[in-house]
Structure formats: structure tokens, C-alpha cells
PDBQT receptor file of N, H, CA, C and O in Angstrom, charges set to zero:
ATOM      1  N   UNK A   1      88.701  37.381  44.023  1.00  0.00    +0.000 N 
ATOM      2  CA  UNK A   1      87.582  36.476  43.864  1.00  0.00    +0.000 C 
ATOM      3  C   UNK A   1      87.953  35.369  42.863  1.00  0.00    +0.000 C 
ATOM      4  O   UNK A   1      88.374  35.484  41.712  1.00  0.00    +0.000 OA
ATOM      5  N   UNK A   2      87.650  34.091  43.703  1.00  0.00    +0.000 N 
ATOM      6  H   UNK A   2      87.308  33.997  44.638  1.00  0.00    +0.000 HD
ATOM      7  CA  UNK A   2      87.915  33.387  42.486  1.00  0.00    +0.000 C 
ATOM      8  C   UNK A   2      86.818  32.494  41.895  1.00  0.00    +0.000 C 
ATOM      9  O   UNK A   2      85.758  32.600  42.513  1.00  0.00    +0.000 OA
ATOM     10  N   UNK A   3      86.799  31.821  41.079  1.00  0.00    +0.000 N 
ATOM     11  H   UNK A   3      87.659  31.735  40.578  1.00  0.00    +0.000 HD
ATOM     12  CA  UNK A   3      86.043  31.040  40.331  1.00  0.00    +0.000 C 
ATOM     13  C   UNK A   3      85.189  30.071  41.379  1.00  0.00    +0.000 C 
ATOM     14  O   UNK A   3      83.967  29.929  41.335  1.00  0.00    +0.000 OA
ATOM     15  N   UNK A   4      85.878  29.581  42.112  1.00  0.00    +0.000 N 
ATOM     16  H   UNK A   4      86.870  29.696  42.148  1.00  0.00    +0.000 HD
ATOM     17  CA  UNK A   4      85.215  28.246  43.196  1.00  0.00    +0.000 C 
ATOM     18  C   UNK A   4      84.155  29.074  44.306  1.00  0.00    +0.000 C 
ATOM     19  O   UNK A   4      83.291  28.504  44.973  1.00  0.00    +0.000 OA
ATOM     20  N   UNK A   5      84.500  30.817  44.333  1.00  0.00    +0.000 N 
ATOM     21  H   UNK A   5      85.202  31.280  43.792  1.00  0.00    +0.000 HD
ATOM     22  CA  UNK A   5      83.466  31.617  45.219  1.00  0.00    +0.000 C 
ATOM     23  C   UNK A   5      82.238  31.320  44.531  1.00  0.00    +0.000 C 
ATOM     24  O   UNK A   5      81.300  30.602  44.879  1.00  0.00    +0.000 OA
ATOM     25  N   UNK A   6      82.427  32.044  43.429  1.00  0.00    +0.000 N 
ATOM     26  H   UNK A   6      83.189  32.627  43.146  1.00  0.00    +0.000 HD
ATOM     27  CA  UNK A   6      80.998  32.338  42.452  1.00  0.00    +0.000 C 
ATOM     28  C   UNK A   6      80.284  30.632  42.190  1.00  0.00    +0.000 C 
ATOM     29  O   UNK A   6      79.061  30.516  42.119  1.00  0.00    +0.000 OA
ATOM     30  N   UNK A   7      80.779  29.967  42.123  1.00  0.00    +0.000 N 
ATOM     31  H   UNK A   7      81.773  30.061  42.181  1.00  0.00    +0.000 HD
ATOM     32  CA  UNK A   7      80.144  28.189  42.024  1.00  0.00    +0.000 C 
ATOM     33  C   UNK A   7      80.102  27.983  43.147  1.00  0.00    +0.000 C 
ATOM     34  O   UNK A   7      79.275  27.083  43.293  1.00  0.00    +0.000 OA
ATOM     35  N   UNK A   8      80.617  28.357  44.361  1.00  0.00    +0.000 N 
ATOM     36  H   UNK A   8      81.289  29.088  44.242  1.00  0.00    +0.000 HD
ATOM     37  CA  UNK A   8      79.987  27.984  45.677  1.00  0.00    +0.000 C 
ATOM     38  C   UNK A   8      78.437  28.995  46.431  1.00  0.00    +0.000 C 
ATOM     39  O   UNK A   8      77.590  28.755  47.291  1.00  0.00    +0.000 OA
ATOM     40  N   UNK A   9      78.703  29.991  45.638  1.00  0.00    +0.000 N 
ATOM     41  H   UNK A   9      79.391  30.186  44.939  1.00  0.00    +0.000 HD
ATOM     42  CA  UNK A   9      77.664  31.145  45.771  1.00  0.00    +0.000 C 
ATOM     43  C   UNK A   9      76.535  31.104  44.984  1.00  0.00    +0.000 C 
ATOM     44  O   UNK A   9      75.486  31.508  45.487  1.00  0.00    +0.000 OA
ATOM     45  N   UNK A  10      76.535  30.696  43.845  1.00  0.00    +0.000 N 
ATOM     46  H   UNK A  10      77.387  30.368  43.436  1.00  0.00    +0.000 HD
ATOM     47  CA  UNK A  10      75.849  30.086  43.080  1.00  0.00    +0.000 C 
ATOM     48  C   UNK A  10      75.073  28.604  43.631  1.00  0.00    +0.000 C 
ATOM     49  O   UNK A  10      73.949  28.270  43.258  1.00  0.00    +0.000 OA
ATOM     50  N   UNK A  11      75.599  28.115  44.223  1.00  0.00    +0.000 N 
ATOM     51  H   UNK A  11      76.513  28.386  44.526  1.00  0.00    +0.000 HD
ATOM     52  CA  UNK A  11      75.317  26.620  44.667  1.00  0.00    +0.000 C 
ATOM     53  C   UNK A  11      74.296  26.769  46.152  1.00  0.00    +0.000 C 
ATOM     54  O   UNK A  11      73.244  26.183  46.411  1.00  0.00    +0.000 OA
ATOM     55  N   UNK A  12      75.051  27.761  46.950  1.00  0.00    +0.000 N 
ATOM     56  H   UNK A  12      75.905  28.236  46.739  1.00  0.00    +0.000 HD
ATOM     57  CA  UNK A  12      74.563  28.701  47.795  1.00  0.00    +0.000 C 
ATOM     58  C   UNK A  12      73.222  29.141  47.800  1.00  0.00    +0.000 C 
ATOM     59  O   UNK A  12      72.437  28.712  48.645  1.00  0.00    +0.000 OA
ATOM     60  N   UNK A  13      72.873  29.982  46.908  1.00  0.00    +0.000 N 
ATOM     61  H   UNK A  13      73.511  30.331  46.222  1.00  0.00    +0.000 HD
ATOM     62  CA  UNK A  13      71.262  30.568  46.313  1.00  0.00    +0.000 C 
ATOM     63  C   UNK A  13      70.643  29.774  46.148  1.00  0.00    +0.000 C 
ATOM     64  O   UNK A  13      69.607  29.763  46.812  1.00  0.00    +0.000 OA
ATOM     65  N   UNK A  14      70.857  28.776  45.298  1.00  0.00    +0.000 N 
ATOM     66  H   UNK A  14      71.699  28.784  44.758  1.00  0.00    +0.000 HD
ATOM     67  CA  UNK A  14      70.457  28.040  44.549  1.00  0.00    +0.000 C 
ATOM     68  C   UNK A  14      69.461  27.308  45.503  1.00  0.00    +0.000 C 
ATOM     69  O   UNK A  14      68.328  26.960  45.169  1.00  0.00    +0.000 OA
ATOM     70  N   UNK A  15      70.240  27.045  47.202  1.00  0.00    +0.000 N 
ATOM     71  H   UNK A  15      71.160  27.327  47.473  1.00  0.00    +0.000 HD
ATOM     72  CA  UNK A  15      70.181  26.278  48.108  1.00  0.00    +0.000 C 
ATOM     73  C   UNK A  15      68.661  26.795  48.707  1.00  0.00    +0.000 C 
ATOM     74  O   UNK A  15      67.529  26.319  48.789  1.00  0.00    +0.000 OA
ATOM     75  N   UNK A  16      69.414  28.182  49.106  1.00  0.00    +0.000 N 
ATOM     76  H   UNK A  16      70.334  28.568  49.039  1.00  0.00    +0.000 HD
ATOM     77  CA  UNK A  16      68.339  28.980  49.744  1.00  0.00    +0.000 C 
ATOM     78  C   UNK A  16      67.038  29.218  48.813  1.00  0.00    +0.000 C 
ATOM     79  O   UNK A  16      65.911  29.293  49.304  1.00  0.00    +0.000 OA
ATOM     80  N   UNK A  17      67.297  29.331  47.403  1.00  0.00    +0.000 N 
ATOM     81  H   UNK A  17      68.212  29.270  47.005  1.00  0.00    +0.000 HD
ATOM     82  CA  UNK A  17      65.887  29.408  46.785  1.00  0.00    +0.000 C 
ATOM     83  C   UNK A  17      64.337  28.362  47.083  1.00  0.00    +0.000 C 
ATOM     84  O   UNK A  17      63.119  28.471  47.219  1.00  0.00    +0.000 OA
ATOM     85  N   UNK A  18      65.480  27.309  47.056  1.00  0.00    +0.000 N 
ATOM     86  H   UNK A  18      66.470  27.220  46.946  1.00  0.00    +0.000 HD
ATOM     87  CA  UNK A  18      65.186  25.743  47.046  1.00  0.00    +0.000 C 
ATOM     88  C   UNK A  18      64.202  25.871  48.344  1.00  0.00    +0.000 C 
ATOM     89  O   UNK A  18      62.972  25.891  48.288  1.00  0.00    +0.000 OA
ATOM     90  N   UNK A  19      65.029  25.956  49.566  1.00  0.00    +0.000 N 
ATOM     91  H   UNK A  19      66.028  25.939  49.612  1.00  0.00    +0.000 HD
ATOM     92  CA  UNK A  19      64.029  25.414  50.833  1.00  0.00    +0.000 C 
ATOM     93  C   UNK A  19      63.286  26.872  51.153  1.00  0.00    +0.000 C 
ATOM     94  O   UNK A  19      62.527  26.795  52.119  1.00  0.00    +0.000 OA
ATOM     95  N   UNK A  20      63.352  28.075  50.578  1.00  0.00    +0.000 N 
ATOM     96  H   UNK A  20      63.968  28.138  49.793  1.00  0.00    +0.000 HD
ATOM     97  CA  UNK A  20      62.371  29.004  50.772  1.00  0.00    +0.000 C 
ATOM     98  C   UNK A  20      61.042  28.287  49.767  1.00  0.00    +0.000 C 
ATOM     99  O   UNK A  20      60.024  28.270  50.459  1.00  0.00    +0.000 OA
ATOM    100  N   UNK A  21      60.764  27.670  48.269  1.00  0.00    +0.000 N 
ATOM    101  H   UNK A  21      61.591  27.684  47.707  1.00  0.00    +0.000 HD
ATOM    102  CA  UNK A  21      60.230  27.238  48.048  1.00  0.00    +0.000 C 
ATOM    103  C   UNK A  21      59.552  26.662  48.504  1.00  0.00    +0.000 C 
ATOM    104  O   UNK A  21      58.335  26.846  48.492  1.00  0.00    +0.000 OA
ATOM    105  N   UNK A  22      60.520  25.229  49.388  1.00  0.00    +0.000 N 
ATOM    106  H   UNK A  22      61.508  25.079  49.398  1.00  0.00    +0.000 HD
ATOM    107  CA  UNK A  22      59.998  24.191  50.374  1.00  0.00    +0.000 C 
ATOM    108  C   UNK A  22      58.742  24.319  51.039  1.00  0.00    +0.000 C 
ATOM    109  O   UNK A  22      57.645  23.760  51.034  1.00  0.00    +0.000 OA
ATOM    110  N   UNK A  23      59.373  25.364  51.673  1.00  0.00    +0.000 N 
ATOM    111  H   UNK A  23      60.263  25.819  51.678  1.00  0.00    +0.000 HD
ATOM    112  CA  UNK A  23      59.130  26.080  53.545  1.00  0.00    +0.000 C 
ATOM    113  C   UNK A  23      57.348  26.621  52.868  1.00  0.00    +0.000 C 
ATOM    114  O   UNK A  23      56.356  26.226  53.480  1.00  0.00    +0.000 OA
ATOM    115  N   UNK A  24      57.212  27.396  51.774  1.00  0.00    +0.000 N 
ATOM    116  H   UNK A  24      58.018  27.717  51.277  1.00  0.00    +0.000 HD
ATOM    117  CA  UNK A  24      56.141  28.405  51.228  1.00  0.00    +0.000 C 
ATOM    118  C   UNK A  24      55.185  27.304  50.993  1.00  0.00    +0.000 C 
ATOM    119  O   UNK A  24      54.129  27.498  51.595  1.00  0.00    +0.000 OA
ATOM    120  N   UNK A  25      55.230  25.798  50.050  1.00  0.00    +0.000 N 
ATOM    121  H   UNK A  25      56.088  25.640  49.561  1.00  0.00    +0.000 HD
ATOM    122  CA  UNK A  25      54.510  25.032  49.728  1.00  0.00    +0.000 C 
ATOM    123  C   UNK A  25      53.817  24.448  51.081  1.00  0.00    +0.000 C 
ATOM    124  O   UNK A  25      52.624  24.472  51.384  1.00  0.00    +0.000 OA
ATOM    125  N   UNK A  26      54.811  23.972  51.729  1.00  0.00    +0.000 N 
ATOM    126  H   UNK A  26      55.780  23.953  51.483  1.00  0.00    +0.000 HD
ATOM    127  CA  UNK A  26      54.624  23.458  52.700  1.00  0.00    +0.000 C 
ATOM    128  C   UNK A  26      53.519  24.417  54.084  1.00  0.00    +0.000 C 
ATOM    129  O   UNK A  26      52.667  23.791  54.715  1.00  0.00    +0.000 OA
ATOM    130  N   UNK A  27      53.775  25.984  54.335  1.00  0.00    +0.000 N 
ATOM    131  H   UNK A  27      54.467  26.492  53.822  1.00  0.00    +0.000 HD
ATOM    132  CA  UNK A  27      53.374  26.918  54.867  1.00  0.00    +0.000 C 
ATOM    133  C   UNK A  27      51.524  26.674  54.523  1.00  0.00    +0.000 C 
ATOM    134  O   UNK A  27      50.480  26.510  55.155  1.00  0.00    +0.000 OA
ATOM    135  N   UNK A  28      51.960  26.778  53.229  1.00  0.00    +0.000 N 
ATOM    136  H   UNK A  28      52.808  26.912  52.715  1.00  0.00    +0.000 HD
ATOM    137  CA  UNK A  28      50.249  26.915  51.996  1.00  0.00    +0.000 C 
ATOM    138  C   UNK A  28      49.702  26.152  51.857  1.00  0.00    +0.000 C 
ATOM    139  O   UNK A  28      48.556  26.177  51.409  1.00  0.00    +0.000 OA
ATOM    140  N   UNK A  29      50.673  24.637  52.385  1.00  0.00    +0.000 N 
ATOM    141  H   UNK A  29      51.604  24.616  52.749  1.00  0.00    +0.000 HD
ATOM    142  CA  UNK A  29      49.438  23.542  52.363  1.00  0.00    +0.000 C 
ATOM    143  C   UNK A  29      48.682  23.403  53.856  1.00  0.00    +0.000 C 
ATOM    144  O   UNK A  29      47.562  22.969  54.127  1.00  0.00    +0.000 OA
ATOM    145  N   UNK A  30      49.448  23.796  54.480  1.00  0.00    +0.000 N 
ATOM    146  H   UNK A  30      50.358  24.148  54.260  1.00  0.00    +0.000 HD
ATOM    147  CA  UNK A  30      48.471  23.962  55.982  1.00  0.00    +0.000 C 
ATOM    148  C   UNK A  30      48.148  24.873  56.176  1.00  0.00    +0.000 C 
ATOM    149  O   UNK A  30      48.229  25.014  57.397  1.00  0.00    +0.000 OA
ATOM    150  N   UNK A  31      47.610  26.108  55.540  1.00  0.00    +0.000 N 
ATOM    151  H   UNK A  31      47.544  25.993  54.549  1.00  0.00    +0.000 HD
ATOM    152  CA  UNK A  31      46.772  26.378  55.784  1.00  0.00    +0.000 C 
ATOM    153  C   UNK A  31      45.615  26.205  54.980  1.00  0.00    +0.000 C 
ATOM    154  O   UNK A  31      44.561  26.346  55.599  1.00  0.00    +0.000 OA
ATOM    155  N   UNK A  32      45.493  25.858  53.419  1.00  0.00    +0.000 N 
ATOM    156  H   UNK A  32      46.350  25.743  52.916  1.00  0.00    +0.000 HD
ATOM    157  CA  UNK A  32      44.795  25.542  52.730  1.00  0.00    +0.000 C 
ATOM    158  C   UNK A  32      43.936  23.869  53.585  1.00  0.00    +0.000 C 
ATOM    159  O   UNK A  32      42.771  23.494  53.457  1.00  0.00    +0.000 OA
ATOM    160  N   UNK A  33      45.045  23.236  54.381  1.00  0.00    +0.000 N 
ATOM    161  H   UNK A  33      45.992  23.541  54.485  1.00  0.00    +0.000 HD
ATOM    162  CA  UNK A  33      44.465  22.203  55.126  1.00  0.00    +0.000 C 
ATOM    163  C   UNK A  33      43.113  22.799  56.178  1.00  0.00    +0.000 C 
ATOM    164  O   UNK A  33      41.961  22.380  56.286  1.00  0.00    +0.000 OA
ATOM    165  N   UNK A  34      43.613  23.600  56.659  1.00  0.00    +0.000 N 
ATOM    166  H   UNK A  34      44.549  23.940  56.572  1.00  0.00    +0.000 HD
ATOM    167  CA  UNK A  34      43.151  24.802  57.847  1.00  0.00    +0.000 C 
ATOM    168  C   UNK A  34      41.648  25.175  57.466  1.00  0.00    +0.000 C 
ATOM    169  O   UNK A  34      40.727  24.808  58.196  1.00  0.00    +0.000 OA
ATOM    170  N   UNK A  35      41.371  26.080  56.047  1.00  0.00    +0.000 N 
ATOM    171  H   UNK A  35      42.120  26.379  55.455  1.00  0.00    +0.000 HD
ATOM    172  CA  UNK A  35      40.249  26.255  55.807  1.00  0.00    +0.000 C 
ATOM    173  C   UNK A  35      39.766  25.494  54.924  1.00  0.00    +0.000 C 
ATOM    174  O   UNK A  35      39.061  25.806  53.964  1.00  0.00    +0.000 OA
ATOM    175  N   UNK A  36      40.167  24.417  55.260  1.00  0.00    +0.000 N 
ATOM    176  H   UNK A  36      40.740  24.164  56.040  1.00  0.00    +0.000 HD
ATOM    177  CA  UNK A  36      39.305  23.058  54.739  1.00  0.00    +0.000 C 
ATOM    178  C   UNK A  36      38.634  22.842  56.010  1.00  0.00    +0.000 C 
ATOM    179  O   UNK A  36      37.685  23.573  56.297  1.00  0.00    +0.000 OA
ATOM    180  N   UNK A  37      39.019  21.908  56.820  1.00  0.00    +0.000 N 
ATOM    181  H   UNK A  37      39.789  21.315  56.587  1.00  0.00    +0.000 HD
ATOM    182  CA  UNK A  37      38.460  21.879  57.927  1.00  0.00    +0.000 C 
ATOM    183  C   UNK A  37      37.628  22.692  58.817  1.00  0.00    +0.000 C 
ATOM    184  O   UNK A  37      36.978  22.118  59.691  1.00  0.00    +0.000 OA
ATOM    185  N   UNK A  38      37.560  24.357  58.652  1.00  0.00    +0.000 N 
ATOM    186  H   UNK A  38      38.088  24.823  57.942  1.00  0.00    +0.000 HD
ATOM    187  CA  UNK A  38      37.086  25.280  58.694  1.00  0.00    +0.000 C 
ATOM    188  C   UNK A  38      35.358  25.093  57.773  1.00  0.00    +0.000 C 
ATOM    189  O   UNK A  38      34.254  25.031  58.314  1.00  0.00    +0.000 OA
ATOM    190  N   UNK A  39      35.591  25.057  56.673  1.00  0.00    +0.000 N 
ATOM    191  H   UNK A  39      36.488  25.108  56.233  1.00  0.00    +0.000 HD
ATOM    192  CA  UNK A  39      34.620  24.804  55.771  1.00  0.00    +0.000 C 
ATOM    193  C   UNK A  39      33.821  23.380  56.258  1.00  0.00    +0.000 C 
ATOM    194  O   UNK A  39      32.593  23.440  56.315  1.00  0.00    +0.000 OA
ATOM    195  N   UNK A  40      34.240  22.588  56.475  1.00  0.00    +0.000 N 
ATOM    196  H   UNK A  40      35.237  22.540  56.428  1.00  0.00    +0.000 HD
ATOM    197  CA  UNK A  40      33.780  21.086  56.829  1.00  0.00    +0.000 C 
ATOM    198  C   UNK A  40      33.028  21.459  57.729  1.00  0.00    +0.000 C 
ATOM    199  O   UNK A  40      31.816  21.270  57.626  1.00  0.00    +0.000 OA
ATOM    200  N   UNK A  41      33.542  22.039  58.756  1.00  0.00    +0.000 N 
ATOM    201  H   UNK A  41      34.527  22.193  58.840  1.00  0.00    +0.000 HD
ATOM    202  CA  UNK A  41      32.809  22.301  60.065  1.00  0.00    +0.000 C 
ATOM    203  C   UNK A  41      31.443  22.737  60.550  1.00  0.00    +0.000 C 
ATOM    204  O   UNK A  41      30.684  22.496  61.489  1.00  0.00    +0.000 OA
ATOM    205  N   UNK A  42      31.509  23.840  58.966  1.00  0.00    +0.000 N 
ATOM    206  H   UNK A  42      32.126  24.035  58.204  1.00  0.00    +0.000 HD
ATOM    207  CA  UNK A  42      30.596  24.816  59.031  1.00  0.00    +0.000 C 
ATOM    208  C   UNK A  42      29.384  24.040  57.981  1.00  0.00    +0.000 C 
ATOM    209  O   UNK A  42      28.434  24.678  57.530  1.00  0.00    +0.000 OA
ATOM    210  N   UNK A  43      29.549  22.974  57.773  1.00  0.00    +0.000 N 
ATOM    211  H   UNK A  43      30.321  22.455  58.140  1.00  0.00    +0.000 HD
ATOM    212  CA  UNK A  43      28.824  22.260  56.752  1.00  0.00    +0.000 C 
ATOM    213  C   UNK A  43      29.031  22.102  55.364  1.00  0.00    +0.000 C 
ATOM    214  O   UNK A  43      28.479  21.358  54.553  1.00  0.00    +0.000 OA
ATOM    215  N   UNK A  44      29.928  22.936  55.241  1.00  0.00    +0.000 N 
ATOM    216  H   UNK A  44      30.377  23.540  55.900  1.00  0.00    +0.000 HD
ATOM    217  CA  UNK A  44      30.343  22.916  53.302  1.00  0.00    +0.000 C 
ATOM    218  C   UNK A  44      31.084  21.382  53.281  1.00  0.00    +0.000 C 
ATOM    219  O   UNK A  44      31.956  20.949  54.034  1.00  0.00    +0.000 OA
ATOM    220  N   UNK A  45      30.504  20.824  52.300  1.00  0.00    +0.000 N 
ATOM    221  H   UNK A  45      29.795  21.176  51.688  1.00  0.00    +0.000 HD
ATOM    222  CA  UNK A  45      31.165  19.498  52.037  1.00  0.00    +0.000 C 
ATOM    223  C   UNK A  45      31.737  19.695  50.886  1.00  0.00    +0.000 C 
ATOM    224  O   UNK A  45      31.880  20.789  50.341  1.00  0.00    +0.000 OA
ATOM    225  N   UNK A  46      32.194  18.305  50.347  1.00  0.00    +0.000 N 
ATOM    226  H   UNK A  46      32.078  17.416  50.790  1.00  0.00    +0.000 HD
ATOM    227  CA  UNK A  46      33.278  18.693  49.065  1.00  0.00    +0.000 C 
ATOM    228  C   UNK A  46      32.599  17.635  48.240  1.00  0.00    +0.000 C 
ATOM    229  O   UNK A  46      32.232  16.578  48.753  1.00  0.00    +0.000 OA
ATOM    230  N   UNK A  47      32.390  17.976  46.665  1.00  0.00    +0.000 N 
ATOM    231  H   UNK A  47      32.688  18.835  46.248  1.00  0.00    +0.000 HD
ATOM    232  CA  UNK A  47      31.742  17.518  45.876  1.00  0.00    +0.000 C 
ATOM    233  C   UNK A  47      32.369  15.912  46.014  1.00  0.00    +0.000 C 
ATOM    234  O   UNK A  47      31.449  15.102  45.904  1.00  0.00    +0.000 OA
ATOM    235  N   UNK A  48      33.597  15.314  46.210  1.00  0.00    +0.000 N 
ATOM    236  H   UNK A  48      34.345  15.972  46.299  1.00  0.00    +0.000 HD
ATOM    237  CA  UNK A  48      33.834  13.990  45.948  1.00  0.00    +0.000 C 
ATOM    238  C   UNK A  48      33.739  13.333  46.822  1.00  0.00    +0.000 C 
ATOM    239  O   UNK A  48      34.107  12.171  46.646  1.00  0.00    +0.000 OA
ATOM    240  N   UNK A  49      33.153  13.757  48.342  1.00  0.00    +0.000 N 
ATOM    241  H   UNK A  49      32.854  14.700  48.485  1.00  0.00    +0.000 HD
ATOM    242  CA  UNK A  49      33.272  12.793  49.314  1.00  0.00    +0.000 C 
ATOM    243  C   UNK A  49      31.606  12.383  49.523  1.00  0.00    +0.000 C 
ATOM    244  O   UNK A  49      30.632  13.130  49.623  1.00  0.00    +0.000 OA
ATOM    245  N   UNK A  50      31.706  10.713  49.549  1.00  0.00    +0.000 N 
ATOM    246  H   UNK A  50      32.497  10.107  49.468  1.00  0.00    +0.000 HD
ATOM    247  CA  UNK A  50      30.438  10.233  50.139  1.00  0.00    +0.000 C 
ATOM    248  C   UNK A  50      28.915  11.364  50.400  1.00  0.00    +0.000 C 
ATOM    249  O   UNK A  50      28.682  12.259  51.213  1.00  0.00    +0.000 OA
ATOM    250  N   UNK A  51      28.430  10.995  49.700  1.00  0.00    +0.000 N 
ATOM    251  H   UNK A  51      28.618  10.268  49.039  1.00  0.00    +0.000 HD
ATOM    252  CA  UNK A  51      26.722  11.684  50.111  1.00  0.00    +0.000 C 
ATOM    253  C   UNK A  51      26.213  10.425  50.989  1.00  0.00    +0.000 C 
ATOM    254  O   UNK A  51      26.363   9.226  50.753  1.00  0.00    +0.000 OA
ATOM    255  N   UNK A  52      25.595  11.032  52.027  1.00  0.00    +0.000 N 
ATOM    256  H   UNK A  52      25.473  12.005  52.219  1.00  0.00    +0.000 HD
ATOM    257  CA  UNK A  52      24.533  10.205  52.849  1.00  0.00    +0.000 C 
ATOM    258  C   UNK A  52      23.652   9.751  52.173  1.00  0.00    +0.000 C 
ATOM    259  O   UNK A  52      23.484  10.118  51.011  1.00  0.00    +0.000 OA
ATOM    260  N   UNK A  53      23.035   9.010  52.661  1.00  0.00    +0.000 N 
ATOM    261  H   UNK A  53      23.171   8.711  53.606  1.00  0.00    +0.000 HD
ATOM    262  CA  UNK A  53      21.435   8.503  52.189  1.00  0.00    +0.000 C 
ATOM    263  C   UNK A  53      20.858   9.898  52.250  1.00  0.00    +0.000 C 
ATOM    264  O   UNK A  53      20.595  10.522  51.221  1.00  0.00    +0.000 OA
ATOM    265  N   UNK A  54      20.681  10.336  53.348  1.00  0.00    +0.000 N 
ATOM    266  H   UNK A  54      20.894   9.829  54.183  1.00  0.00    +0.000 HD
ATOM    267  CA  UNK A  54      19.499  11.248  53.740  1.00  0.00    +0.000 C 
ATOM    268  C   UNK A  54      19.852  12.471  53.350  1.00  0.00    +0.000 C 
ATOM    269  O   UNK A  54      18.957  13.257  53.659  1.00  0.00    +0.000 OA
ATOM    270  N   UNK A  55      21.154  13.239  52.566  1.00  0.00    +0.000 N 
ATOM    271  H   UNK A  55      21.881  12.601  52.315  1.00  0.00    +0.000 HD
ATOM    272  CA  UNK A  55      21.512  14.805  52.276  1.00  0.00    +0.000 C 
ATOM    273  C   UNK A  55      21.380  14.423  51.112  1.00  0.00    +0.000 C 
ATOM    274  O   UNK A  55      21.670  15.516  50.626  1.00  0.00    +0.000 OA
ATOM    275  N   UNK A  56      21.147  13.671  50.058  1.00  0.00    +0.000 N 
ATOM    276  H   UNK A  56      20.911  12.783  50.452  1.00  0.00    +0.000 HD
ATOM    277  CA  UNK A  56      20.756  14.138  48.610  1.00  0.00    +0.000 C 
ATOM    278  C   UNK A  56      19.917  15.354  48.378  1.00  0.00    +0.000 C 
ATOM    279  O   UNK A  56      18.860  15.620  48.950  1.00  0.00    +0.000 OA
ATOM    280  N   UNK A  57      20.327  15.822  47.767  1.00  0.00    +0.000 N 
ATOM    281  H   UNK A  57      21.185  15.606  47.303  1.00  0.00    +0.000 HD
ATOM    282  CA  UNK A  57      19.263  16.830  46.695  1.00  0.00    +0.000 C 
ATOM    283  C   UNK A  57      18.939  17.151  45.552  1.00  0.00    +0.000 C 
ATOM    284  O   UNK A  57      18.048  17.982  45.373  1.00  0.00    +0.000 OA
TER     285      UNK A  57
């Protein structure tokens, strides 16, 4: 084993840590997108978007 394995193996992980990260953020933002739209649907609105005239309360 030499030195250039372990820094290529190292470089390696490093790689795979990286786009498993990616892949998870990315996974979690659609579905967090998912039951948004879910919620919208069902009438739950979100405190920062536009109130109608007529849904104040």
C-alpha cells in the first residue's frame, strides 16, 4: 500500500460523502415541496403569502 492509495481513498469518501449529502438534501427538499402542496390543497395557507380581502380574521 502506498501513500497515493490512502490520498486517493481518502479523496474517494470524501467524494461519496459529498453527493450522498447532495442526493439526501435534494431527496428532502421534494418532499418537504410535496407536503407543502399537500397542505395548500387542503386549505392550510402559509403565514407570508397574500391574505385575500375576504379570508381575514
Amino acid at each position: 500500500m502506498t501513500h497515493a492509495f490512502y490520498i486517493a481513498m481518502s479523496y474517494g469518501i470524501a467524494a461519496l460523502v459529498s453527493l450522498c449529502l447532495i442526493a439526501w438534501v435534494w431527496l428532502d427538499g421534494r418532499a418537504r415541496a410535496r407536503e407543502l402542496a399537500e397542505l395548500e390543497a387542503s386549505g392550510v395557507r402559509r403565514r407570508s403569502s397574500p391574505v385575500a380581502k375576504g379570508d381575514r380574521t
